[in-house]
N, C-alpha and C positions, 0 to 999 in steps of 0.2 A: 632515526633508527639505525644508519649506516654504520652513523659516529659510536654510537654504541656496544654494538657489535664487532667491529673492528679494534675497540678500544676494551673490550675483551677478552679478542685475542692475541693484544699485545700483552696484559696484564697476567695471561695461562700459558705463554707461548712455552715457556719450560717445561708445565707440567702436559700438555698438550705432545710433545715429542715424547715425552716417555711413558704415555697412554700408547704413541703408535707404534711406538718402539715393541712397546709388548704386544700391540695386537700383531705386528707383524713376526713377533719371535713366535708366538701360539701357532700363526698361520703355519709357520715354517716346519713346526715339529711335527703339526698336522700331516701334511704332506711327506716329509719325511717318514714318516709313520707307516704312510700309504704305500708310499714306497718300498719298503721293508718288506709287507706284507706279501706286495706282488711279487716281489724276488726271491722270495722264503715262500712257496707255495708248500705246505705239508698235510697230509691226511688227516683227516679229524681222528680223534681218540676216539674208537665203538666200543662200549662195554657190554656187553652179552651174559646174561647169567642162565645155564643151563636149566632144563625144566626139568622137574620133579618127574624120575620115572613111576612106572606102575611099583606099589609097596614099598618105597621107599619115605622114609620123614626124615626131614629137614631139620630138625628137634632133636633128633637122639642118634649123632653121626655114631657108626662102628667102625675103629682103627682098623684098616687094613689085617695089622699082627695081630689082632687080639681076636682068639679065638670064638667061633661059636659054642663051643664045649662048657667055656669056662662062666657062660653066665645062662645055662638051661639050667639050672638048678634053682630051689628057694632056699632060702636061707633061712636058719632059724631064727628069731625074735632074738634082740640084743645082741647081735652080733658083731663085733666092731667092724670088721670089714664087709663094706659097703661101695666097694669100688665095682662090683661087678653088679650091682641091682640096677637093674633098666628100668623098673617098676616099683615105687616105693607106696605102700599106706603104710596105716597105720591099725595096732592093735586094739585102740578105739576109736575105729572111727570104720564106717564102710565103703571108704573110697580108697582109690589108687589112683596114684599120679606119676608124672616124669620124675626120674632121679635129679633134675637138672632144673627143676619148677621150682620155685619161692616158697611156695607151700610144702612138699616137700622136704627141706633143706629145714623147714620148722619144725618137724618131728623128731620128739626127742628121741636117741639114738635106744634107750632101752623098748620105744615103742612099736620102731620099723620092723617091718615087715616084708620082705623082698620076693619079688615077682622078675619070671624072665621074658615073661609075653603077656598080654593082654590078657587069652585066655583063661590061662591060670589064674589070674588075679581074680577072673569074671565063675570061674570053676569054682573058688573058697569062696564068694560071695559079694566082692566087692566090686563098687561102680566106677566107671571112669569118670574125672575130674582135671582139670586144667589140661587137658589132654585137646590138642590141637590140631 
């Protein structure tokens, strides 16, 4: 069993150094590694995201500039401009949704309907829908 084994590792001796050779190179980066780390000591990154105050949605930011003035209003059916509706349905249909909802964004423009608050929308008759 000796002969055998021995005669082995005369037969691998090549390949046998350059298995150690790399387990000694891995070791080394290893450590090296380690060592970086201890020397570079730096603060982890905290990401924090601020909590929803009272009445405010996360869904439907309002620009600092842009006024409240400029979207109390409804707008009349077919109207092309549609940048100031916070509240859009539709003229068939009995719901209102986000200007910024999928749904939404699928009504056709001669159909919309524009709402500046909930209220209103709930005033002429209509229910909320994708509204989050």
């Amino acid at each position: 069993m000796n002969q055998t084994v021995l005669q082995w590792f005369r037969d691998n001796r090549s390949r046998l150094w350059v298995f150690l050779a790399l387990i000694l190179v891995g070791i080394l980066c290893f450590e090296a590694g380690l060592l970086q780390g201890r020397i570079k000591q730096t603060t982890p990154l905290v990401l924090s995201l601020p909590s929803p105050q009272e009445g405010t949605s996360l869904q439907t930011p309002i620009a600092p500039e842009q006024k409240r003035e400029t979207i109390n209003h409804v707008e009349p059916i077919g109207t092309k401009n549609t940048s100031s509706c916070v509240f859009v349905g539709s003229k068939n249909s009995n719901k209102y949704h986000l200007s910024t909802c999928s749904v939404a964004k699928r009504i056709k423009q001669e159909n919309r309907v524009c709402f500046a608050t909930k209220e209103e929308a709930e005033k002429r008759g209509y229910v909320p829908s994708c509204l989050k």
